[in-house]
N, C-alpha and C positions, 0 to 999 in steps of 0.2 A: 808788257802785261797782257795776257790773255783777255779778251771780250767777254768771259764768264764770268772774271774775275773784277772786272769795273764795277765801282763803288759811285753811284749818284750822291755829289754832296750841292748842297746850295752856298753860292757864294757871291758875293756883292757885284753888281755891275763894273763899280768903279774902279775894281778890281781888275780888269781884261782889258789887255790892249788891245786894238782892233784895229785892221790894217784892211779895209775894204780893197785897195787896188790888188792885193795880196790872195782875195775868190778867186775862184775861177768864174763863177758867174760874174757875165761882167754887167748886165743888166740893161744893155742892148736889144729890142725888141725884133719882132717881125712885122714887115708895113701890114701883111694881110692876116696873121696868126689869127685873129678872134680872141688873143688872148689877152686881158684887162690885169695889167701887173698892179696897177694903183689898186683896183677893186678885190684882185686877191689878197694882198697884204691888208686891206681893210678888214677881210676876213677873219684873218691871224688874228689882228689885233682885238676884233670881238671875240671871238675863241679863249684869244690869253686873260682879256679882262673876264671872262667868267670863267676859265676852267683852269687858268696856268697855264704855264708850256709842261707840257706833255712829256716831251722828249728832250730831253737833254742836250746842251749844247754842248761841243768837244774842247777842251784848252789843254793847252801843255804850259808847264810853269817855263819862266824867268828869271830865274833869280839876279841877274842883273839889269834888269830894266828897271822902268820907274811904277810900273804895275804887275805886279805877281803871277799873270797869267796873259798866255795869246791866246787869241781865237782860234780857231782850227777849221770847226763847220758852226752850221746855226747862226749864219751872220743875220738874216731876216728874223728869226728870234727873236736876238739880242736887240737887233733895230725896235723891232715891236715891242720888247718890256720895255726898252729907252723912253722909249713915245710915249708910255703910259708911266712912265716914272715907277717903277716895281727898283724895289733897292736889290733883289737877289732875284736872281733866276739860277736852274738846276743845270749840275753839268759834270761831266764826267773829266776828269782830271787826270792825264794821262803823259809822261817822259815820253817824247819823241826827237827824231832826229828830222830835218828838213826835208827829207825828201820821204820819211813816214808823212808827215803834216800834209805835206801836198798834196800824196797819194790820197789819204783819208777826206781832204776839201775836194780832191774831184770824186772821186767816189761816191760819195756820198751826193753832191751836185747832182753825179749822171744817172743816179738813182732814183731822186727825188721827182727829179721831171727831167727829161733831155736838153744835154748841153748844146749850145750851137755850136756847128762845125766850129766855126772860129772861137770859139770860147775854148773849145776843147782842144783843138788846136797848139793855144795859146800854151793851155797847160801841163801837154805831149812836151812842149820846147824847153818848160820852165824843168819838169823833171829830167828830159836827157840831158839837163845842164847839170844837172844834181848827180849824174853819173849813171842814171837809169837805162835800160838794155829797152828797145821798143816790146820788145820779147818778154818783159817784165812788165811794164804801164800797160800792157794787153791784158795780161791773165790778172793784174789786178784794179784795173777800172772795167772791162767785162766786155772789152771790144775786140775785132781780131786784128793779130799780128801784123796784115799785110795793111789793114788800115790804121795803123798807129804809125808804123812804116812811113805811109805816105804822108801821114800830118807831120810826121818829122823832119817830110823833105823839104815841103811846104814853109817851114819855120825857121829852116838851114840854111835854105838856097834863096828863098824870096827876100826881096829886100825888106830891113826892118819898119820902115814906115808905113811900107804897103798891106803888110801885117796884120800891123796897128792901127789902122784904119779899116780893114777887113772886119775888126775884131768891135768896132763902133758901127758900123754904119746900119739901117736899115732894112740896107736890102739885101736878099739872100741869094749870096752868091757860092756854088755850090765846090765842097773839095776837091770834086775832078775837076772845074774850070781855075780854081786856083792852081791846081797841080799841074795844068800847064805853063805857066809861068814858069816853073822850074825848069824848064826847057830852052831860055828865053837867056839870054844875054842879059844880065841887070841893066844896063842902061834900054835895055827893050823892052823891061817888065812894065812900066809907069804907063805907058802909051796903051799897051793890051791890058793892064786892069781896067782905065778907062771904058775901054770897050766893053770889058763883062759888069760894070757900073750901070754901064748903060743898057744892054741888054736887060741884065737882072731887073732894071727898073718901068723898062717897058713888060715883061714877061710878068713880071707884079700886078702891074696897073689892068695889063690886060685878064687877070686872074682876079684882082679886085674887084675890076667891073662885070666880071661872069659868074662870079661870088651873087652880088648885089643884084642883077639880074635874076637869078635861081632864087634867090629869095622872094625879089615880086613874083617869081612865077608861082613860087607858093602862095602865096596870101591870094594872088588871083584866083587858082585853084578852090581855095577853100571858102572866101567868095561864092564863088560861081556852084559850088556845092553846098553852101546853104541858101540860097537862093534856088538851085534844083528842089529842098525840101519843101520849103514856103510853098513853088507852086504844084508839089507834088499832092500837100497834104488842102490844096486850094486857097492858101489865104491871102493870093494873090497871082494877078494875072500878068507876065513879062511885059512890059509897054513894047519892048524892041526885041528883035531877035539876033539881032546885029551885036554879037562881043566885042568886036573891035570897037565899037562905039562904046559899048557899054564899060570896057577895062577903062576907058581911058577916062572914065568921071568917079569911078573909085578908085583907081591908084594913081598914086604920084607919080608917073613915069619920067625917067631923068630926060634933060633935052635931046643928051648924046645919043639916046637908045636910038635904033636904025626903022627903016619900015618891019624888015626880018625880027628884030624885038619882040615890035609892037606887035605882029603877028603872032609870032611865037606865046604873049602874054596873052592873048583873045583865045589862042588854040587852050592855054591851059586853064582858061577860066570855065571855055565851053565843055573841056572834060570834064572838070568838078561839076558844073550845070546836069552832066550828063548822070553822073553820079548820083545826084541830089536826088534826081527826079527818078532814079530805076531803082535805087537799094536801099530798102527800107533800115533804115537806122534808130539811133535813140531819140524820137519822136518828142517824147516828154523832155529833151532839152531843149531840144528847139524851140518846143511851145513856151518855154520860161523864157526863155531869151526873148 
């Protein structure tokens, strides 16, 4: 059936089987992402209690199961009208064969927000089982050839466990450092994913804490830039001129941070200071504040 040609009908929950290992999001995080899965899904779910879902879920009928329809895409959806007990949500009802269905769960996945390598990966392997040409999963999930290619080899050649754990863990270990592995004798693969576990996990942490760092360096900054206005506009005289002293009684600074940190937080508070007190800004908020 043509895409013009879909028809939105609403149809009972209880209705759709649902096969979550069956996504391709697998729902594995990033240790440093920023990104709050519980808090976004909180969203949805405020959204759907006052507006509905929006956008239609995808199923292909069954007729020999024990529920009348699969799920296809929209599994965070269907999660969210579940949660709110909604008896029907909307969805688009559509004959497919299994390696359409795929196609259409990742697709629509790598659309909605970026798959992780290993997610996408996973589901590179599940269609070339289905008979899929790399040359095909490219031009229809919207990646190029030579890197479908590679996640194909990635999924062929590496051992399955290793995989499968790639596909849970963490930390982000990236498709060229798995794609060495493919080079790797399987009985040598297990010993060198360790290593890029490990790497990955230092390279995080070290990215975490330079994360966290740039951000006190802001709040110092801005800080130290209204405090430049206070004494610009006179309503008050600095006790110290000393930042290094002074960052260290308004921010929390972690124990780990270094002397080089701590410096680096004084240098950025003294440019916001520097700030405050030379360019004249919006005066009347400050004075409210």
């Amino acid at each position: 059936m043509n895409n013009d040609e879909e028809v939105i009908v609403n149809i009972s929950l209880s209705s759709i089987r649902v096969d979550a290992a069956w996504n391709a999001r697998s729902g594995a995080w990033k240790l440093d992402s920023g990104f709050d899965e519980e808090s976004a899904f909180a969203e949805l779910k405020a959204s759907i209690r006052v507006c509905g879902v929006k956008d239609p879920v995808k199923v292909r009928p069954t007729p020999n199961a024990d529920r009348p329809f699969a799920l296809v895409s929209g599994f965070r959806r269907y999660a969210a009208s579940e949660e709110l007990e909604r008896e029907t949500i909307p969805a688009v009802v559509r004959e497919m064969t299994d390696a359409e269905a795929r196609l259409e769960n990742t697709r629509e996945n790598t659309a909605r927000s970026e798959l992780r390598a290993a997610d996408l990966a996973w589901a590179v392997g599940e269609l070339v089982k289905l008979g899929l040409s790399d040359t095909v999963i490219a031009s229809a999930v919207g990646i190029t050839q030579p890197y479908a290619s590679k996640l194909h080899r990635i999924m062929s050649k590496v051992e399955p466990k290793i995989t499968a754990h790639w596909r849970t863990t963490v930390y982000v270990i990236t498709v060229d450092a798995m794609h060495t592995l493919t080079k790797l004798p399987v009985e040598q693969q297990h010993a060198h994913y360790q290593k890029l576990q490990h790497g990955a996990a230092d390279d995080q942490g070290r990215r975490h804490k330079r994360g966290r760092m740039q951000r006190l360096a802001e709040d110092a900054r801005e800080i130290g830039s209204r405090l430049g206005v206070l004494v610009r506009l006179k309503y008050i005289v600095p006790a110290s001129s000393d930042f290094e002293e002074m960052v260290e009684t308004v921010i929390k600074i972690p124990a780990s941070a270094t002397v080089r940190h701590r410096r680096a937080l004084a240098d950025a508070m003294a440019q916001g200071f520097a700030r405050g007190v030379q360019t004249p800004g919006d005066d009347s908020r400050d004075n409210e504040e």
